[in-house]
VMD Tcl script that builds the backbone (N, CA, C; Angstrom):
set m [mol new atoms 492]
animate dup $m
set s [atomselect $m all]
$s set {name element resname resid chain x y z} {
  {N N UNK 1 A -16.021 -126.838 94.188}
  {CA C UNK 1 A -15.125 -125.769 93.983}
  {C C UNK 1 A -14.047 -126.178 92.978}
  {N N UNK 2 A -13.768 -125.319 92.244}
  {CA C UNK 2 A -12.665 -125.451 91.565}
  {C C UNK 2 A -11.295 -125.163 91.663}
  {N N UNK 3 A -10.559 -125.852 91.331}
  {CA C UNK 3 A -9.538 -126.075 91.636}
  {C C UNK 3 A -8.246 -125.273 90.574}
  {N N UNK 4 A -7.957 -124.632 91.487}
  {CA C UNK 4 A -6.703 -123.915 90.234}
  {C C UNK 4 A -5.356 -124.393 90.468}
  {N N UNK 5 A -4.849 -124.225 89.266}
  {CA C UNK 5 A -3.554 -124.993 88.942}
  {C C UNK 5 A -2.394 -123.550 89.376}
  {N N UNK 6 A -1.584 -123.636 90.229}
  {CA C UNK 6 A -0.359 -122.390 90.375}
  {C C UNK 6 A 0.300 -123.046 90.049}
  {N N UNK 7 A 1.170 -122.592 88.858}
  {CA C UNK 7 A 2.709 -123.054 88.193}
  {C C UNK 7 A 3.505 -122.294 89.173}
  {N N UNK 8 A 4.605 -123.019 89.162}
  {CA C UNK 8 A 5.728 -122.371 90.063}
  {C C UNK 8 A 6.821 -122.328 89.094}
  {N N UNK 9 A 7.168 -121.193 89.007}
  {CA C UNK 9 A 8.393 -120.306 88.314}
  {C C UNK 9 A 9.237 -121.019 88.904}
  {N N UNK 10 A 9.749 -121.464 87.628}
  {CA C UNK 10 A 11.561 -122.055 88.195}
  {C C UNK 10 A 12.424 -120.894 87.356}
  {N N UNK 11 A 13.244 -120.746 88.476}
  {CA C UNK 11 A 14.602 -120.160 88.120}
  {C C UNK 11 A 15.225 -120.741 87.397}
  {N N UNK 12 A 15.481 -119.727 85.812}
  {CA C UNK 12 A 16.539 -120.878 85.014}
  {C C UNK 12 A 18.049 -119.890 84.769}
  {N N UNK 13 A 18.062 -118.822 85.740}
  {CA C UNK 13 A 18.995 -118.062 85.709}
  {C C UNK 13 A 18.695 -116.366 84.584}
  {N N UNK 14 A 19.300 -115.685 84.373}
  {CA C UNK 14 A 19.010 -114.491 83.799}
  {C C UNK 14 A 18.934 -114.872 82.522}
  {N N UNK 15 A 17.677 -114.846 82.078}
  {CA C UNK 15 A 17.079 -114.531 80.460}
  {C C UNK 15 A 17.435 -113.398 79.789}
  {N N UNK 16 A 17.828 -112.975 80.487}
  {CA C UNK 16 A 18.156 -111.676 79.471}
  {C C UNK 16 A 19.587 -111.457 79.065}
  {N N UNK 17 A 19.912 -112.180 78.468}
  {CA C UNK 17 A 21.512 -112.029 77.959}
  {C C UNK 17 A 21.332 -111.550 76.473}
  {N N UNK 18 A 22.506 -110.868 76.233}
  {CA C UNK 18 A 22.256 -110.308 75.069}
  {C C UNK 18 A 23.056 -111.044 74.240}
  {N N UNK 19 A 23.083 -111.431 72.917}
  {CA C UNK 19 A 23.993 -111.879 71.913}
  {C C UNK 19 A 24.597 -110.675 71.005}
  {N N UNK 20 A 25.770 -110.652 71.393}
  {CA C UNK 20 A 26.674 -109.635 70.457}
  {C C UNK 20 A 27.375 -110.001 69.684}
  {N N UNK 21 A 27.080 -111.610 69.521}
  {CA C UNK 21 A 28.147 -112.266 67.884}
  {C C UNK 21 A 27.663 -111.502 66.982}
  {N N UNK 22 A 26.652 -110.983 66.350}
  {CA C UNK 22 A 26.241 -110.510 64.865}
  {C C UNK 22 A 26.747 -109.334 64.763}
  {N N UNK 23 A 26.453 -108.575 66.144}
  {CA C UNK 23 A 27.402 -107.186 66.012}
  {C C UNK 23 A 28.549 -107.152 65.759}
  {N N UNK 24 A 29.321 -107.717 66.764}
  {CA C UNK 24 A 30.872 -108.066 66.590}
  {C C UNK 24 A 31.486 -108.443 65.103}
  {N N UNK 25 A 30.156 -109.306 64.291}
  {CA C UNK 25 A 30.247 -109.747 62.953}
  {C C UNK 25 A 30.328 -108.679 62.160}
  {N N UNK 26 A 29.805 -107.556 62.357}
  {CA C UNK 26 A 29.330 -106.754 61.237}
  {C C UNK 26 A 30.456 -105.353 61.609}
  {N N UNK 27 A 31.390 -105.196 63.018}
  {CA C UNK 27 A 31.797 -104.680 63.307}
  {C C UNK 27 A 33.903 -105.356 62.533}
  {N N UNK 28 A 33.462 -106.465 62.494}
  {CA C UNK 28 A 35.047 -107.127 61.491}
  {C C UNK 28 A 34.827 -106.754 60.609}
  {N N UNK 29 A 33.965 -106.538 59.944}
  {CA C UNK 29 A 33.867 -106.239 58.415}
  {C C UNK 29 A 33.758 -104.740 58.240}
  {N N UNK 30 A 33.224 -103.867 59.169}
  {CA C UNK 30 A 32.998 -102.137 58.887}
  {C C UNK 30 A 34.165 -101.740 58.707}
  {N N UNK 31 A 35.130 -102.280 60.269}
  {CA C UNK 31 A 36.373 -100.848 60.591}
  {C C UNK 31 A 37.039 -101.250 59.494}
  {N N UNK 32 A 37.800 -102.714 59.293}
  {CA C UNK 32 A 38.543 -102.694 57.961}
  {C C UNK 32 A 38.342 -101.729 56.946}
  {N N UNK 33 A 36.800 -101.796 56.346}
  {CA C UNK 33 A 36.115 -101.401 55.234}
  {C C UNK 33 A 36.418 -100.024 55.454}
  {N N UNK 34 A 35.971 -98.930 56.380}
  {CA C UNK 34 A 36.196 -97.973 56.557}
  {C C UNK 34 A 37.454 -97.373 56.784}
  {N N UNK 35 A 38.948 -97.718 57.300}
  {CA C UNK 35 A 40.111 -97.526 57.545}
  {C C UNK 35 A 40.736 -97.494 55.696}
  {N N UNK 36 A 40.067 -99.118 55.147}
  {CA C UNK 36 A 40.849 -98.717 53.555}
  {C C UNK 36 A 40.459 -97.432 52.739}
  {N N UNK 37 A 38.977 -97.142 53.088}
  {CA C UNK 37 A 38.426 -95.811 52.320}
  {C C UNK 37 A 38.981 -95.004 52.633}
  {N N UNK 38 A 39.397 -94.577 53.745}
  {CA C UNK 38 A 39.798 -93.089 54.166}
  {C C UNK 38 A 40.807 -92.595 53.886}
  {N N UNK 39 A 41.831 -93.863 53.177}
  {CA C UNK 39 A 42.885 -93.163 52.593}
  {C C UNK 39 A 42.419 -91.951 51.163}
  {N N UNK 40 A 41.355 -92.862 50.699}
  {CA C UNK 40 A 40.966 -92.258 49.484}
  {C C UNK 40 A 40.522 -90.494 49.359}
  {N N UNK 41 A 39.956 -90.479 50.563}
  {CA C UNK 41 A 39.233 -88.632 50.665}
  {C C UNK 41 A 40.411 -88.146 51.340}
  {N N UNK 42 A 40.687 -87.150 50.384}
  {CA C UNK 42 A 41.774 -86.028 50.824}
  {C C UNK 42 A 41.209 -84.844 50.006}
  {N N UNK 43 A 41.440 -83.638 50.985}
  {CA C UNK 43 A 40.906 -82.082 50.916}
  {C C UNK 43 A 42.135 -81.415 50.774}
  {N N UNK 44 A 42.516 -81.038 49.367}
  {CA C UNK 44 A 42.867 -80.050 48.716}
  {C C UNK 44 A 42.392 -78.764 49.033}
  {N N UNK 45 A 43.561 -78.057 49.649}
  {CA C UNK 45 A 42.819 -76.371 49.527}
  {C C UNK 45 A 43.884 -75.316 48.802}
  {N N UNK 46 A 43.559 -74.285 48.176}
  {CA C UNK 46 A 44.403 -73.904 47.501}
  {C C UNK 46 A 43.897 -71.940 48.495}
  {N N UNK 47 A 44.927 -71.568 49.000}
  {CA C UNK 47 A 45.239 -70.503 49.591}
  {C C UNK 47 A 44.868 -69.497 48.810}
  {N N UNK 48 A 43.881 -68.600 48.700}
  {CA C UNK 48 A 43.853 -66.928 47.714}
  {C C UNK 48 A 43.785 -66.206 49.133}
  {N N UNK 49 A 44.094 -64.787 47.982}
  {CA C UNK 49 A 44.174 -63.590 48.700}
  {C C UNK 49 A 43.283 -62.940 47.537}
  {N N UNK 50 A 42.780 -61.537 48.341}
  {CA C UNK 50 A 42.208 -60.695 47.714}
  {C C UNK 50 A 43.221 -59.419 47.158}
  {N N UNK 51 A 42.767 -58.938 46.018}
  {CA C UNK 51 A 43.473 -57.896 45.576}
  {C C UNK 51 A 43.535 -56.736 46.729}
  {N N UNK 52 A 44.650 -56.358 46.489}
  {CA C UNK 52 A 44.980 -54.948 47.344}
  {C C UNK 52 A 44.112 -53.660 47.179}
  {N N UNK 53 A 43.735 -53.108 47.537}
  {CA C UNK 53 A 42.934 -51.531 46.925}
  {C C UNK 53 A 44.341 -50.213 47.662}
  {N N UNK 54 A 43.535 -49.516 46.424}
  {CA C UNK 54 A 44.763 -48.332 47.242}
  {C C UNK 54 A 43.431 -47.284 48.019}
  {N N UNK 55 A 42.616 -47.776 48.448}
  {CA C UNK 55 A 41.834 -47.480 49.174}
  {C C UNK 55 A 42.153 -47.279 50.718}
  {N N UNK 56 A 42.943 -46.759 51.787}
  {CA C UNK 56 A 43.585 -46.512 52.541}
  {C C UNK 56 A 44.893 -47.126 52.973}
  {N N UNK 57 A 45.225 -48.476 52.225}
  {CA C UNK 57 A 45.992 -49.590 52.188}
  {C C UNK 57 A 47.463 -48.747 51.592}
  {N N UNK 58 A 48.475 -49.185 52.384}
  {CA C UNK 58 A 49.829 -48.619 51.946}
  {C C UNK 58 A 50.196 -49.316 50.823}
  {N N UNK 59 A 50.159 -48.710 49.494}
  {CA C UNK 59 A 50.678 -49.739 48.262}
  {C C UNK 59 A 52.294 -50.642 48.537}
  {N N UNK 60 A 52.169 -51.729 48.022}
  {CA C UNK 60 A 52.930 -52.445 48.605}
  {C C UNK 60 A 54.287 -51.880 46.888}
  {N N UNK 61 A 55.491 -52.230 46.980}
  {CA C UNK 61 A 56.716 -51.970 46.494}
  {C C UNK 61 A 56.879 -53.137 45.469}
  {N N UNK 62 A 56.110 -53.326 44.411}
  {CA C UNK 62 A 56.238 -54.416 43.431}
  {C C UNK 62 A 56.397 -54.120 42.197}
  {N N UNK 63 A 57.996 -54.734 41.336}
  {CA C UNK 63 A 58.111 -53.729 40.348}
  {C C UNK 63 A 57.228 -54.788 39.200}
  {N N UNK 64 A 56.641 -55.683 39.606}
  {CA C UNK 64 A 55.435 -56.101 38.492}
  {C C UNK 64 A 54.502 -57.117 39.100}
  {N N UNK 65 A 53.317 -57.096 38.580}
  {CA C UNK 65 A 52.054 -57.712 38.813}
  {C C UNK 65 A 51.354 -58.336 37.957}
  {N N UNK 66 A 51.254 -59.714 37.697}
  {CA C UNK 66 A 50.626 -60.132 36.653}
  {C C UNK 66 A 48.635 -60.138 37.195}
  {N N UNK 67 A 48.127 -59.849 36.197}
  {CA C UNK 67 A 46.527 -59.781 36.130}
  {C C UNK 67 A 45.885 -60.052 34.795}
  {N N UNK 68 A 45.402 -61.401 35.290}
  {CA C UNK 68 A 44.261 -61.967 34.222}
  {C C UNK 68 A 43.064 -61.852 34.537}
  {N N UNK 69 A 42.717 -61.215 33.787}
  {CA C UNK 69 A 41.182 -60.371 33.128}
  {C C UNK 69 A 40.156 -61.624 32.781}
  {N N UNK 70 A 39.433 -62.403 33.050}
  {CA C UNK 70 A 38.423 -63.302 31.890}
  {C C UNK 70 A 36.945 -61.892 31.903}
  {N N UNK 71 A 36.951 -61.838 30.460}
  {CA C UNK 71 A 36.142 -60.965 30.145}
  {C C UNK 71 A 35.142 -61.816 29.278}
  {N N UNK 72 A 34.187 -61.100 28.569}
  {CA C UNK 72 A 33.170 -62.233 27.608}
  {C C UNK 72 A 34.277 -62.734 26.298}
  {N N UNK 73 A 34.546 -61.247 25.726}
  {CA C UNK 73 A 34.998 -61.449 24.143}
  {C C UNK 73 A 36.033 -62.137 24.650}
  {N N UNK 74 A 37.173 -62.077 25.057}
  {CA C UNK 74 A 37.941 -62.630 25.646}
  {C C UNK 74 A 38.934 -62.573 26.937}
  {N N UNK 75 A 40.664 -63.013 26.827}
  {CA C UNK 75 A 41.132 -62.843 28.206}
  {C C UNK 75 A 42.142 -61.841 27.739}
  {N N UNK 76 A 42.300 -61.043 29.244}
  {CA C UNK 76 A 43.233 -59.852 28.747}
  {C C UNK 76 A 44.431 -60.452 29.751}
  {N N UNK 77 A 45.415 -60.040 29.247}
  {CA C UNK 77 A 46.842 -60.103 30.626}
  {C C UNK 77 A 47.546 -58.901 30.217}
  {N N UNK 78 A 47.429 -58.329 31.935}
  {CA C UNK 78 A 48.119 -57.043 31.835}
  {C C UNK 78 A 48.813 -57.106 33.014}
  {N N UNK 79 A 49.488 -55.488 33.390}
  {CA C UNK 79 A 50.629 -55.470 34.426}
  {C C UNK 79 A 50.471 -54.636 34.973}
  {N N UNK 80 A 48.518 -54.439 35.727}
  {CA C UNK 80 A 47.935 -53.461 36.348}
  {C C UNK 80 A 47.878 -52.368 36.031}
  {N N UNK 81 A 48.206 -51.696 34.890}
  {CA C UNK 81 A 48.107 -50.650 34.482}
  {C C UNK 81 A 48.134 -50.778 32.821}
  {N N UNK 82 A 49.110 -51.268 32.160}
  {CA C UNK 82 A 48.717 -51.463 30.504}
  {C C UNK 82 A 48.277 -53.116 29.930}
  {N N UNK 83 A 47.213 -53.347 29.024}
  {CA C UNK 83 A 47.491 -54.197 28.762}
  {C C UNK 83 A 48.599 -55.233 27.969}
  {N N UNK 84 A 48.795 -56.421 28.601}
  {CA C UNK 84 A 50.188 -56.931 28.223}
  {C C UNK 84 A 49.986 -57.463 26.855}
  {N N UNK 85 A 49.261 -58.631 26.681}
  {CA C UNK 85 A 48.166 -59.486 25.772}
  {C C UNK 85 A 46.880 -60.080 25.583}
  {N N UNK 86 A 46.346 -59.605 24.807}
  {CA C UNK 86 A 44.672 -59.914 24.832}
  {C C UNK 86 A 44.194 -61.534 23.743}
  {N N UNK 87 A 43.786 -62.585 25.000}
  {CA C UNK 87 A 43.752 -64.251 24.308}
  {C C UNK 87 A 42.079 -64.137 23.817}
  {N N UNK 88 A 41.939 -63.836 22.343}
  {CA C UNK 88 A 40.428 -64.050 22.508}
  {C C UNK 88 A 39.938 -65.298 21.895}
  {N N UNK 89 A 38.591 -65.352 22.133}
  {CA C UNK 89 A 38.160 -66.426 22.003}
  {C C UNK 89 A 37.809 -67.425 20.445}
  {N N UNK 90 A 38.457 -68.477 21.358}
  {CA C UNK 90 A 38.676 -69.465 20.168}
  {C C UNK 90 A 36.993 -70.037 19.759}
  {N N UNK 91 A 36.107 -70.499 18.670}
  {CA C UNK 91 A 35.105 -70.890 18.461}
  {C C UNK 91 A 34.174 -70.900 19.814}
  {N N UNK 92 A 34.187 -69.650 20.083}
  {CA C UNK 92 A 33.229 -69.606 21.075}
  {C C UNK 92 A 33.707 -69.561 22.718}
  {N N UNK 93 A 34.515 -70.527 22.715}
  {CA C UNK 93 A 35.352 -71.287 23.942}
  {C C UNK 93 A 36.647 -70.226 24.316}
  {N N UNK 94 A 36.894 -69.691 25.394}
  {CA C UNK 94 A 38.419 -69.428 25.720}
  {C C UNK 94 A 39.554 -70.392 25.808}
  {N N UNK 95 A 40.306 -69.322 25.324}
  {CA C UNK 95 A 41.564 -70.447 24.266}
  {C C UNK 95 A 42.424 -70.654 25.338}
  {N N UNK 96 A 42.184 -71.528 25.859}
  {CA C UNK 96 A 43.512 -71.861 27.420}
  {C C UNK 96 A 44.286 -72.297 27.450}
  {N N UNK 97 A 44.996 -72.748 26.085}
  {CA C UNK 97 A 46.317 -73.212 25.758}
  {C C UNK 97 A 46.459 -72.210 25.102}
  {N N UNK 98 A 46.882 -71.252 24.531}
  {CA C UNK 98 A 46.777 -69.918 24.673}
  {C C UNK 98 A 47.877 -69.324 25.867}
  {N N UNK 99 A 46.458 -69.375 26.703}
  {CA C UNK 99 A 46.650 -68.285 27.895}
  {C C UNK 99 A 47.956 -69.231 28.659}
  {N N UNK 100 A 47.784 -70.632 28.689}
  {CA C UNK 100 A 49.173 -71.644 29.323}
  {C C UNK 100 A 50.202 -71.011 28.553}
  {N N UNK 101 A 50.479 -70.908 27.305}
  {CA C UNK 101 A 51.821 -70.385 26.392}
  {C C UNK 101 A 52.423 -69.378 26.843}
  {N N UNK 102 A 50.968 -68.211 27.181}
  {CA C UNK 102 A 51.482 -66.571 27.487}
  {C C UNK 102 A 51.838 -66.700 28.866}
  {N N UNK 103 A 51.270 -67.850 29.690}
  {CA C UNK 103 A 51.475 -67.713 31.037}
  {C C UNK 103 A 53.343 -67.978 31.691}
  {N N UNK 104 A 53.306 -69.431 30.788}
  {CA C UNK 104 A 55.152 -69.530 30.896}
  {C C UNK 104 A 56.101 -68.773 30.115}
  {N N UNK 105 A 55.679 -68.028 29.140}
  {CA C UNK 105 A 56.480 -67.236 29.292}
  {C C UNK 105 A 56.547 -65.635 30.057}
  {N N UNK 106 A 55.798 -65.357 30.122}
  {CA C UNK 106 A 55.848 -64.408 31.292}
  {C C UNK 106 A 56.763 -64.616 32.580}
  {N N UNK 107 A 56.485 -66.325 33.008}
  {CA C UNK 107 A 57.180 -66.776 33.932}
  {C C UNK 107 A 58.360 -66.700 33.414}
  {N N UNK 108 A 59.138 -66.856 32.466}
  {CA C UNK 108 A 60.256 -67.141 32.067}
  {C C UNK 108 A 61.139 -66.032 32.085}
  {N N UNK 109 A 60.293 -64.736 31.542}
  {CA C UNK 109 A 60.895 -63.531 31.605}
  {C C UNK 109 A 60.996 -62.879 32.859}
  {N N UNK 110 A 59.738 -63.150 33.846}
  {CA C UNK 110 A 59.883 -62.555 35.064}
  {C C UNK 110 A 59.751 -64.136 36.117}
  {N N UNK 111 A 61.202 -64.818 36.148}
  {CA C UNK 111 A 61.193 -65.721 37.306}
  {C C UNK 111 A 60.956 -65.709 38.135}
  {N N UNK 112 A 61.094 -64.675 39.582}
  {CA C UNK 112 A 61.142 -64.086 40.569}
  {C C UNK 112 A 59.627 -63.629 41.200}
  {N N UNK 113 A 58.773 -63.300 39.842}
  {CA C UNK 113 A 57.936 -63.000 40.072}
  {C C UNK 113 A 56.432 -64.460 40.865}
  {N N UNK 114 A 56.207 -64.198 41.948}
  {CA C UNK 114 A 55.119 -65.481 41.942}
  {C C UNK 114 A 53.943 -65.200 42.554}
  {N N UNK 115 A 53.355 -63.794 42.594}
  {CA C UNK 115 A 52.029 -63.346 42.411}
  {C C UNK 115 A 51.191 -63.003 41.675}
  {N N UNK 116 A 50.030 -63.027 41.430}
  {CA C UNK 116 A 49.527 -63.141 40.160}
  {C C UNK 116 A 47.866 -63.028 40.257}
  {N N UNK 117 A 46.881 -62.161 39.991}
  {CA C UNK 117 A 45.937 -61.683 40.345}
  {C C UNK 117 A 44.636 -62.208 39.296}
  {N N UNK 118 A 43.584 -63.025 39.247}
  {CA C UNK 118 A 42.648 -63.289 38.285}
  {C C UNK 118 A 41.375 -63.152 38.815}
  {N N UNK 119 A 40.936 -61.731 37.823}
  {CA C UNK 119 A 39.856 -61.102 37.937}
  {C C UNK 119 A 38.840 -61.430 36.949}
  {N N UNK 120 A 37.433 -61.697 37.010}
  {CA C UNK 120 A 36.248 -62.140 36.566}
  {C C UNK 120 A 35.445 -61.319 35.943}
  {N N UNK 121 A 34.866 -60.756 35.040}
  {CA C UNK 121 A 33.564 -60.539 34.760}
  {C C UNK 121 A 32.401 -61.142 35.508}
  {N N UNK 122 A 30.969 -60.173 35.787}
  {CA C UNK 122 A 30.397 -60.809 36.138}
  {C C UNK 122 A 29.453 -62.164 35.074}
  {N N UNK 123 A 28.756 -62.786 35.685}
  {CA C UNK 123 A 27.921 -63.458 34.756}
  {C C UNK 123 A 28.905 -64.364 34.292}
  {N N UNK 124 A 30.029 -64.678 33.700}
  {CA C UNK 124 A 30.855 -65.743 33.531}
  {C C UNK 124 A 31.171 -67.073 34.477}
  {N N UNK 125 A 30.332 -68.095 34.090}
  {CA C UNK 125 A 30.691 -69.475 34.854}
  {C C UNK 125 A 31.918 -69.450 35.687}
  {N N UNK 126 A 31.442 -69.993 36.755}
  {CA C UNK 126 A 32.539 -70.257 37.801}
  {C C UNK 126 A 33.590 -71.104 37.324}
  {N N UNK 127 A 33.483 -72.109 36.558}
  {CA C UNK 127 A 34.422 -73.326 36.175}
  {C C UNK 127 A 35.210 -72.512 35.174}
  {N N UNK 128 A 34.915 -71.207 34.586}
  {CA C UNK 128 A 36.241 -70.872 33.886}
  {C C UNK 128 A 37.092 -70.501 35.081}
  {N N UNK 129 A 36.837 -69.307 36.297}
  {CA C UNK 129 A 37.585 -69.283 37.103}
  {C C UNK 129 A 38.354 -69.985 37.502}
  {N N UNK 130 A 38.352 -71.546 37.766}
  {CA C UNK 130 A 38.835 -72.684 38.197}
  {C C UNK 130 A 39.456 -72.862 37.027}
  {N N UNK 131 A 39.570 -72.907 35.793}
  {CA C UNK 131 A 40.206 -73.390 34.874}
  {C C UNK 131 A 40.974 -72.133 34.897}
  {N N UNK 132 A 41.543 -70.965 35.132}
  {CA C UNK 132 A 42.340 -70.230 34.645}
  {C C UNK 132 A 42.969 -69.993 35.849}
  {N N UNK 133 A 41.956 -70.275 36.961}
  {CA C UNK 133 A 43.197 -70.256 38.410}
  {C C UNK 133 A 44.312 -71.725 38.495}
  {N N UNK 134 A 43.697 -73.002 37.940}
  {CA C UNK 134 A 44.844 -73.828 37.362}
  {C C UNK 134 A 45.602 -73.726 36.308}
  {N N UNK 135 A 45.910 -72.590 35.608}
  {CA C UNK 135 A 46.744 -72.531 34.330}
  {C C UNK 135 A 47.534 -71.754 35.260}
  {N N UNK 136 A 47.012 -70.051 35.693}
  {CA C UNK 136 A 47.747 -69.489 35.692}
  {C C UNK 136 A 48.517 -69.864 36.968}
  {N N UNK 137 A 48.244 -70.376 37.597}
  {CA C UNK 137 A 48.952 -71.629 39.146}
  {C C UNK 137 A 50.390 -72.684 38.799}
  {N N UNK 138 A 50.012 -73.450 37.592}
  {CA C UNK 138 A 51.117 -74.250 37.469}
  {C C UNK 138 A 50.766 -74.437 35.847}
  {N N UNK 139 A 51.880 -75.417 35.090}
  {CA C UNK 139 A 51.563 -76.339 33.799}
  {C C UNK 139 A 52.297 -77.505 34.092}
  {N N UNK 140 A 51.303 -78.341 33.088}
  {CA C UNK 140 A 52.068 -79.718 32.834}
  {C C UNK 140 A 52.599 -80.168 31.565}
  {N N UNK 141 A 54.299 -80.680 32.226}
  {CA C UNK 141 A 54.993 -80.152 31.311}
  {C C UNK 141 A 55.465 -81.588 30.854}
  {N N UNK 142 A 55.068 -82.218 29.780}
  {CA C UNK 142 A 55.202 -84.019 29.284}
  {C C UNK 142 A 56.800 -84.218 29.468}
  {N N UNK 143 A 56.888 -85.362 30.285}
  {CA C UNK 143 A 58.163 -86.007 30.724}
  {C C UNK 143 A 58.966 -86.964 29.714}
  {N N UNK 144 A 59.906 -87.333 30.143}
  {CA C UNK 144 A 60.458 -88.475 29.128}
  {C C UNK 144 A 59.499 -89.678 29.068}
  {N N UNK 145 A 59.027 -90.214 30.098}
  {CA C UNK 145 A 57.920 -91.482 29.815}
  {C C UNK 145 A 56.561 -91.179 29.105}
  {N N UNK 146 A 56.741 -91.771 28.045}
  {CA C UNK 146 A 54.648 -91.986 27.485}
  {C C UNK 146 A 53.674 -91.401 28.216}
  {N N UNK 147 A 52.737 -90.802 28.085}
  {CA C UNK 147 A 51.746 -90.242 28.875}
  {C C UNK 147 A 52.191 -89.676 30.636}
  {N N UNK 148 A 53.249 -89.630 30.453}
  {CA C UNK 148 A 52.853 -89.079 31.771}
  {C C UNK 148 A 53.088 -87.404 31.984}
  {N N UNK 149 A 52.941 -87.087 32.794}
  {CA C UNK 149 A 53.517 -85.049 33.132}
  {C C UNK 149 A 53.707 -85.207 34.343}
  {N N UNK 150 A 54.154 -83.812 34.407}
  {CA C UNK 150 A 55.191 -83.282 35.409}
  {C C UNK 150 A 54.425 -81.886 35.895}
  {N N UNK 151 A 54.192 -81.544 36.735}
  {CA C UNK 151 A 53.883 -80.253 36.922}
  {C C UNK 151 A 54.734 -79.001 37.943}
  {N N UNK 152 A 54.564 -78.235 36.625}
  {CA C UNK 152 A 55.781 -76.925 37.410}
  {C C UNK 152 A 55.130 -75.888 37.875}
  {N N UNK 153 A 55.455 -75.238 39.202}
  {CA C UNK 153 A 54.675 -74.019 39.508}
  {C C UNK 153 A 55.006 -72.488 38.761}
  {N N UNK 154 A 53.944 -71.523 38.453}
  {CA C UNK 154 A 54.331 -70.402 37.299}
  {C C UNK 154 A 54.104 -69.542 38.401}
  {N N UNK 155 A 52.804 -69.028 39.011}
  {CA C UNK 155 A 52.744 -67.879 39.966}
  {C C UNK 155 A 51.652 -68.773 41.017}
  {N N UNK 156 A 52.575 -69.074 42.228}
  {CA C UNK 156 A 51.638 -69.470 43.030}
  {C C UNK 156 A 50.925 -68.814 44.151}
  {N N UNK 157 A 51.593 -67.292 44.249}
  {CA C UNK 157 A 50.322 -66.679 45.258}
  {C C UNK 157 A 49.206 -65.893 44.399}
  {N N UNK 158 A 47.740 -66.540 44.154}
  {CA C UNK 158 A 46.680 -65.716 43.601}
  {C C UNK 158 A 46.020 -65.108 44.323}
  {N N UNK 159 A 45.592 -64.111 43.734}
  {CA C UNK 159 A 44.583 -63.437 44.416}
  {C C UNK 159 A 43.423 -63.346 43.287}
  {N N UNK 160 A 41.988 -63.401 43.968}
  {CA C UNK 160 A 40.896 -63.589 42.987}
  {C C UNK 160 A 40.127 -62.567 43.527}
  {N N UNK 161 A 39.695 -61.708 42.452}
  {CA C UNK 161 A 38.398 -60.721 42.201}
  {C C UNK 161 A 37.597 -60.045 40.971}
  {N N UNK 162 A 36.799 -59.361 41.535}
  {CA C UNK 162 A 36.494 -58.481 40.307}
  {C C UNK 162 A 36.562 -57.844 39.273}
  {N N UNK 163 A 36.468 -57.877 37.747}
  {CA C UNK 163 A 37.153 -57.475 36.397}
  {C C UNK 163 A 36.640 -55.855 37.229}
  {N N UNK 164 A 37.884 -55.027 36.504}
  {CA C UNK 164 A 36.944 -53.377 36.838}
  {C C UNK 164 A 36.340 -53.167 35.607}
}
mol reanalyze $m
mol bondsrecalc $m
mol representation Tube
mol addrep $m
């Protein structure tokens, strides 16, 4: 007969321990890493309103309204009812130093005033919108130091819609 060999299990205590140095390793190096980034992302939002309709809406008591038009040929600025000045287009491109010139002074003549309405054509790129909702929003106005600016607000409540 043959003879079998039984090993006897020795207890060498719980095998199953886990090692969490590498984690812990990789966990010194994340949060730092992640705490310095987060200063970096910040969300800018810039507040619009929609134009008023006199569509059951009680017209509101405003003795002026600025409204920039981006049309194809070019940009109109009027005062909801006549046009004020029409910026047309420079080699193709809308002339937005231009429309910055007509914008402060408008501001200049009407201080008080800080609403200000920019209406679209259809089919016209979105990034002009964005470029004429930052003109007609603020300018930058070069300081006493070398390269740097200053930025002043011209009409900061917009409202954005539709050219009629």
């Amino acid at each position: 007969m043959a003879r079998k060999h039984h090993y006897k299990r020795r207890n060498k205590g719980n095998t199953y321990d886990i090692d969490v140095t590498t984690f812990l390793n990789l966990m010194v190096v994340l949060i730092p890493f992640l705490l310095i980034t987060a200063v970096f992302s910040r969300l800018t939002i810039v507040e619009l309103d929609l134009p008023s309709n006199a569509n059951g809406a009680t017209p509101r008591q405003e003795s002026f309204r600025i409204e920039v038009i981006v049309r194809e040929p070019g940009i109109e600025i009027s005062n909801g009812t006549a046009i004020i000045a029409l910026v047309p287009k420079k080699d193709g491109d809308y002339d937005l130093d231009a429309l910055s010139e007509m914008m402060v002074a408008l501001k200049q003549e009407y201080p008080n005033i800080d609403a200000a309405s920019v209406l679209m054509e259809d089919y016209i790129p979105y990034d002009y919108l964005i470029q004429v909702m930052d003109i007609v929003r603020a300018v930058e106005v070069p300081t006493e130091v070398e390269n740097e600016y200053e930025l002043y607000a011209l009409f900061s409540e917009i409202s954005v819609g539709e050219a009629p």
